[in-house]
Each structure stands twice: as structure tokens, then as C-alpha cells.
SEROLUM-734037 format. One line per 5 residues: their letters; for each residue x, y, z of N, C-alpha, C. Coordinates in steps of 0.2 Angstrom, whole numbers, plus 5000, padded with zeros to 4 digits. Layout:
BEGIN
a	X/Y/Z/X/Y/Z/X/Y/Z; ...
This chain:
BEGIN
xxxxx	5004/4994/5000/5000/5000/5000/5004/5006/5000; 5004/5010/4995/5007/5018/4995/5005/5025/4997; 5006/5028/5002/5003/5032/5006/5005/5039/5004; 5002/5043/5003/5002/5048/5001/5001/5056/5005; 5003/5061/5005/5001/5064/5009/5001/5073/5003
xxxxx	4995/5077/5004/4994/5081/4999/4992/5087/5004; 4997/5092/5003/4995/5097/5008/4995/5105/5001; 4994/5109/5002/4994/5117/5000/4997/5120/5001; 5000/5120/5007/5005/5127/5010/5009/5124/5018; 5014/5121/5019/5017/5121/5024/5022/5130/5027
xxxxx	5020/5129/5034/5022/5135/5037/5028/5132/5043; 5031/5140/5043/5037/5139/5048/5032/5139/5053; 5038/5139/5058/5037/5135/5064/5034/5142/5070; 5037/5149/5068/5033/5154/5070/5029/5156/5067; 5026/5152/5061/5021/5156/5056/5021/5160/5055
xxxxx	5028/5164/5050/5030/5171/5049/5031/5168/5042; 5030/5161/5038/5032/5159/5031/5029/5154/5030; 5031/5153/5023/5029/5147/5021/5033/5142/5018; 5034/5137/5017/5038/5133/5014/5037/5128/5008; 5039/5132/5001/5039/5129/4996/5041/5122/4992
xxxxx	5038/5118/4991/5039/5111/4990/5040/5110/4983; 5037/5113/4982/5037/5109/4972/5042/5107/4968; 5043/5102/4967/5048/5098/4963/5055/5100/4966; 5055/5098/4974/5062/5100/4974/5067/5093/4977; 5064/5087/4975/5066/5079/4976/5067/5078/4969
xxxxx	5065/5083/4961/5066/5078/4958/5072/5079/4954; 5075/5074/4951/5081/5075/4947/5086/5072/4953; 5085/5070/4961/5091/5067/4964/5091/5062/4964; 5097/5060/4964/5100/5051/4965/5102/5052/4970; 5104/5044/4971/5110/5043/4975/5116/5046/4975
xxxxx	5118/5046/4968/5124/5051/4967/5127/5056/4972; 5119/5060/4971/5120/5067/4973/5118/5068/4982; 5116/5062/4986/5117/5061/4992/5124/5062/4997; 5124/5065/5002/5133/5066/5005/5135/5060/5007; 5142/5059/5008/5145/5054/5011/5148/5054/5016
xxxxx	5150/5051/5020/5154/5053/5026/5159/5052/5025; 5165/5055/5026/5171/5051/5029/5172/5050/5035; 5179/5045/5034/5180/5042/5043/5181/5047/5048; 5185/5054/5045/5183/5057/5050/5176/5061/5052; 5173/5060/5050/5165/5062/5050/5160/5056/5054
xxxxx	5163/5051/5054/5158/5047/5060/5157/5047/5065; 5152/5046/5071/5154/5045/5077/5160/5039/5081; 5161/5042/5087/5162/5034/5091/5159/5028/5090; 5161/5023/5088/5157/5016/5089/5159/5014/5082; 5159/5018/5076/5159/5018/5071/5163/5014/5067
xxxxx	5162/5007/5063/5166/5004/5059/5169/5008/5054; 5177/5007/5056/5179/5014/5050/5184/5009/5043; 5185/5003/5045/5187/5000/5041/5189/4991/5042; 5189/4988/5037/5190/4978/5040/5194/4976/5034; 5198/4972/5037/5201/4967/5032/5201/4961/5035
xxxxx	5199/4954/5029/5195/4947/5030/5200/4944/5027; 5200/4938/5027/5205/4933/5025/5204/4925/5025; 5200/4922/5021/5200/4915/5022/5207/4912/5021; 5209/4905/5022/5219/4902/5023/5215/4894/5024; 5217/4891/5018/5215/4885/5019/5220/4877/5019
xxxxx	5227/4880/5019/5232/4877/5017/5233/4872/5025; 5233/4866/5024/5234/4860/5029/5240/4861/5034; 5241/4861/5040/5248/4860/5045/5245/4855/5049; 5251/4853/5049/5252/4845/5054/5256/4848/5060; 5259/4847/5064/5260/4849/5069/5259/4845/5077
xxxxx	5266/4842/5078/5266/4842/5087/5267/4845/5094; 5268/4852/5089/5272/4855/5094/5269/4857/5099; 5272/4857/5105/5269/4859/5112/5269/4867/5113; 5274/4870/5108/5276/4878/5109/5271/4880/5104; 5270/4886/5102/5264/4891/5097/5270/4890/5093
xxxxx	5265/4889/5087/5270/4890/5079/5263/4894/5076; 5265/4897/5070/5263/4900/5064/5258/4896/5062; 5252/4897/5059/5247/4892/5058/5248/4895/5050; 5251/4899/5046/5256/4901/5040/5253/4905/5035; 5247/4908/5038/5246/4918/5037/5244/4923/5041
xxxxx	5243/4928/5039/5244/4936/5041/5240/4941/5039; 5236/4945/5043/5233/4950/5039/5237/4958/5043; 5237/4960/5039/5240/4970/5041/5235/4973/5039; 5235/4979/5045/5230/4982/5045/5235/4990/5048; 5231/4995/5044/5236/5002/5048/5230/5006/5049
xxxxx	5229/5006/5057/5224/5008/5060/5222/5015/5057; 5218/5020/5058/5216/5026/5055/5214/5031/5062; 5217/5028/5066/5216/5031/5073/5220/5030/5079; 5226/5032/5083/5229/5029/5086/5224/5025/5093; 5219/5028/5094/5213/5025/5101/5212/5021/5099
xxxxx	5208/5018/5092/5203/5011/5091/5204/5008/5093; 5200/5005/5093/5200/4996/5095/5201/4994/5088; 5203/4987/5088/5201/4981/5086/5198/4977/5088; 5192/4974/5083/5189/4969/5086/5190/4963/5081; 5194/4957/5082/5199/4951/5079/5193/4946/5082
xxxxx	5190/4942/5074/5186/4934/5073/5191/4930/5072; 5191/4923/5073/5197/4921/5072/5193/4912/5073; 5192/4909/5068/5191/4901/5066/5196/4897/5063; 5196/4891/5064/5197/4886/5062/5196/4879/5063; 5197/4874/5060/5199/4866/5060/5200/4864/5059
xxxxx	5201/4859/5066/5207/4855/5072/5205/4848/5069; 5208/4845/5067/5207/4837/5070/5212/4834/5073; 5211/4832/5080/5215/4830/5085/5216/4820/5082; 5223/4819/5082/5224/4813/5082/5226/4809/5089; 5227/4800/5089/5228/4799/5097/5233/4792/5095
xxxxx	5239/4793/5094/5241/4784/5095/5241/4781/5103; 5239/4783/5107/5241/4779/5112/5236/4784/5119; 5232/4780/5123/5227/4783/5127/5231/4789/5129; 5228/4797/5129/5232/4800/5134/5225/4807/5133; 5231/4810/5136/5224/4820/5136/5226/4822/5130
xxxxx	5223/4824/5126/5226/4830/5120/5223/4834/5122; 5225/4840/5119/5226/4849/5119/5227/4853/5113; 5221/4858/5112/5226/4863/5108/5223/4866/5111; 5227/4873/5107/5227/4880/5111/5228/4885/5104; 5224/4890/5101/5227/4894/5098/5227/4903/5099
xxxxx	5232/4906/5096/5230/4913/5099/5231/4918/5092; 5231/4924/5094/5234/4929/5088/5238/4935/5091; 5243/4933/5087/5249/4938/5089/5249/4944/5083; 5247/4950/5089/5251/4956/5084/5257/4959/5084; 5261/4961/5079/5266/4960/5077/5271/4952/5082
xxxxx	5273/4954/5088/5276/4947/5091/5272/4948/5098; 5267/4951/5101/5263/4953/5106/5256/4947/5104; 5256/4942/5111/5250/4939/5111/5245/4945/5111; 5239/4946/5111/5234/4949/5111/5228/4948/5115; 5228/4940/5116/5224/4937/5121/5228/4935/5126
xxxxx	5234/4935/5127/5239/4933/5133/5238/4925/5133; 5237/4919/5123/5237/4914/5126/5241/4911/5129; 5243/4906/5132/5248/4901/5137/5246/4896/5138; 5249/4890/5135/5246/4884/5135/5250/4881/5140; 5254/4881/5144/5255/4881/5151/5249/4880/5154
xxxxx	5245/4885/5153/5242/4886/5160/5233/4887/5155; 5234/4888/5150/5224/4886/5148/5228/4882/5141; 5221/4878/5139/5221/4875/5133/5213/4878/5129; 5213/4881/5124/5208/4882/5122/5203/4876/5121; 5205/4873/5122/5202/4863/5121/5206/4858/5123
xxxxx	5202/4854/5128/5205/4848/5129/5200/4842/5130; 5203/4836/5129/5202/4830/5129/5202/4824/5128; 5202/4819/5134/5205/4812/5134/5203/4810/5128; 5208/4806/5127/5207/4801/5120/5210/4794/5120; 5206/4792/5118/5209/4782/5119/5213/4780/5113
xxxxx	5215/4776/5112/5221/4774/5109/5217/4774/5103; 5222/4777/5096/5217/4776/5089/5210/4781/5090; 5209/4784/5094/5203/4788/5095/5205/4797/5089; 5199/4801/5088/5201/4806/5084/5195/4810/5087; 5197/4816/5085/5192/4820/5086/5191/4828/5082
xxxxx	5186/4830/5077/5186/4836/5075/5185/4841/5079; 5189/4847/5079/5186/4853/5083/5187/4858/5080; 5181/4864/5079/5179/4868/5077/5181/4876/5082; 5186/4878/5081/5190/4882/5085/5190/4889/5084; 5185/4893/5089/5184/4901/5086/5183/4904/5093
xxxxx	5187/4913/5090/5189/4914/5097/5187/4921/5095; 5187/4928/5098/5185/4934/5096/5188/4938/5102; 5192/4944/5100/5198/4948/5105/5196/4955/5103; 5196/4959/5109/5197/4968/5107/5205/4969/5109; 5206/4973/5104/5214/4975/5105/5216/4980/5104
xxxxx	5219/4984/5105/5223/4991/5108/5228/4993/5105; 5228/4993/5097/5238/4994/5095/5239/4999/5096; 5237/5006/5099/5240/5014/5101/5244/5014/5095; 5242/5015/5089/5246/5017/5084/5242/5020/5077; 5247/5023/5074/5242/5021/5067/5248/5021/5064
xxxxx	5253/5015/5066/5257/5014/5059/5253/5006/5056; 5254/5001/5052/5252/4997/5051/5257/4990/5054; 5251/4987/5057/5252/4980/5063/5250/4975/5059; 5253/4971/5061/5251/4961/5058/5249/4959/5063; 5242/4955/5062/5241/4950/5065/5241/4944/5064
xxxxx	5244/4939/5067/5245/4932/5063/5241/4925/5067; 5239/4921/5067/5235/4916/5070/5242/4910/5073; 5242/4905/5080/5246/4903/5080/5245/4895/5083; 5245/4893/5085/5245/4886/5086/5249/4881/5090; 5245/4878/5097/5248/4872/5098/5246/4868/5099
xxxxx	5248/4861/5100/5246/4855/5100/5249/4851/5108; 5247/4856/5113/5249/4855/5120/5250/4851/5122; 5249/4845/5123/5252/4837/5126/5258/4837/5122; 5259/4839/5115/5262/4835/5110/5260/4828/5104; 5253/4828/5105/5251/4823/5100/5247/4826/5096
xxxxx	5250/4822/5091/5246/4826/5081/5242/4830/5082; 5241/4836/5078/5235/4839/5076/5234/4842/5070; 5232/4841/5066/5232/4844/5058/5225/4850/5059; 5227/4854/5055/5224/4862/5057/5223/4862/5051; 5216/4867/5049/5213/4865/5042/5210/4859/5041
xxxxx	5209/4855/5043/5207/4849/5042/5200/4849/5036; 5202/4848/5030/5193/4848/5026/5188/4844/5029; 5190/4839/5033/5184/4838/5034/5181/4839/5042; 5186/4843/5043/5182/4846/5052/5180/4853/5052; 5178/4854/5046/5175/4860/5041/5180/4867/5037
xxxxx	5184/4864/5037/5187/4870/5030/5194/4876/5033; 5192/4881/5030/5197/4884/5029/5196/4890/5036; 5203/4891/5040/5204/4896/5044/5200/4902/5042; 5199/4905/5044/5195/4913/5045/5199/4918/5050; 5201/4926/5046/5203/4926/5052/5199/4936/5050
xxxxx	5197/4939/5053/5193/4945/5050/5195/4952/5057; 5199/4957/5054/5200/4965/5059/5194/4968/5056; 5192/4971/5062/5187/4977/5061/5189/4983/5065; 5191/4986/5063/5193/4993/5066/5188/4997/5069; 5187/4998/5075/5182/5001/5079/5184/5010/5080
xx	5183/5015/5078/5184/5024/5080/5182/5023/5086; 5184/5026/5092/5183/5028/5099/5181/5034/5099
């Protein structure tokens, strides 16, 4: 239903005038709408993102964080912002022989954890496995971070395999390819 509204003479608001309407919406586009820029938004405002699917397979035993083997750079547009860092993958944990398996992964900007991980003392995932036992895990984690800059930071995703027994990262069939996505929050 299209609703329409038909008036003769709109007045100001002290009644000292009137305001003329006739044809003054036609001939505009979208074109000729303003646009913001980033410094024109408020606080809160998404001022810019960079996204990145990495589907390439690592095996890996390592007890220490390695490189899970990409990277996204981002050059902030504000020394305050935040970052707000999405961050998936999958895990399939393997087991030769009954024991706990572990993994843990984090995101380091430039060589600074971001989440403070420590597979010391947390594992993002654990769980007993019987000998020959396997398990897929679906690994996603979400971080605000604080680079106080505006020169451009790396963030890289990092990996381990905390007891030390296999875990192949990426895994197709424990659903696909790492994801890793910055949003740049204005303060």
C-alpha cells in the first residue's frame, strides 16, 4: 500500500512563512546524496575491515605456538581504536596411544600475544582420547585489542598441540578453511 500525503502550504514553525515544496526531490539520485568520511563518524563507528579465508593444511606436534602460516596487516586510521579480531578454524586432534590431548590457539600482533594465550596454564580445548581415538574441533575465538598506533600491525594466528600429539589444522573435513577478519572500531 502507497501512502500519500497532499498538503497546499506548509508553514514555519513561528508562522512568519511558508515553505515551498514543488519539485524540489526531483532529478536526485543517490549520486548526489553526502557521504561521510571516517573522520566524519561517530564513536562506535566501523571505519574500516580486512578478511581473510587460509585453507592450506599444518600437521604439527608442537607443544610451543608456531605460525598456523598467514597474516593479515592492518594500519589503523586512529591511534585510540580498537580492534575487534574473529578468528576460526579446524582442528582434528589425532591419538596413537590413550592419553589427554590439547590445543590452544592465539593471535599475535606483530610478536605481542593479544589474548595473553599460554598453553602452560589454559588450553583452548581439551580432551581424553583412547588409543586410535580422533576428534574434530571447530576452534573460534573473538579479541578487542589496543595497538595505540596508526602505523600498520600484523596479526597472525598461531597454534599448539599442548600434550604434544598430532593435530592437523585446516582439516577439510572438520569444516574447511581458517578465517581470520579485523574490524577497526573509531573511539
Amino acid at each position: 500500500m502507497t501512502s500519500k500525503l497532499k498538503t497546499d502550504v506548509l508553514e514555519t514553525v513561528s508562522g512568519s512563512g511558508t515553505i515551498a515544496l514543488t519539485n524540489q526531490l526531483s532529478g536526485m539520485t543517490s549520486a548526489s546524496l553526502p557521504t561521510l568520511t571516517h573522520a566524519e563518524m561517530p564513536a562506535g563507528s566501523v571505519v574500516q575491515m580486512v578478511h581473510t579465508n587460509y585453507g592450506t593444511t599444518l600437521n604439527t606436534s608442537s607443544t610451543a605456538f608456531v605460525d598456523i602460516g598467514y597474516q593479515l596487516s592492518i594500519t589503523p586510521l586512529y591511534a585510540n581504536s580498537k580492534m575487534f579480531i574473529t578468528f576460526s578454524t579446524h582442528i582434528y586432534l589425532q591419538n596413537s596411544s590413550a592419553a589427554w590431548n590439547a590445543v590452544a590457539c592465539r593471535i599475535l600482533r606483530d610478536s605481542t600475544a593479544v589474548d595473553g594465550g599460554d598453553p602452560a596454564n589454559s588450553y583452548g580445548f581439551g580432551k581424553y582420547l583412547g588409543a586410535g581415538q580422533y576428534l574434530y574441533v571447530t576452534y573460534a575465538k573473538t579479541y578487542i585489542d589496543s595497538p595505540n598506533t596508526t602505523n600498520a600491525v600484523i596479526y597472525k594466528p598461531q597454534v599448539t598441540a599442548g600434550q604434544g600429539n598430532p593435530i592437523e589444522v585446516n582439516n577439510s573435513s572438520a569444516g574447511g578453511p581458517s578465517q581470520l577478519t579485523i574490524i577497526e572500531i573509531k573511539q
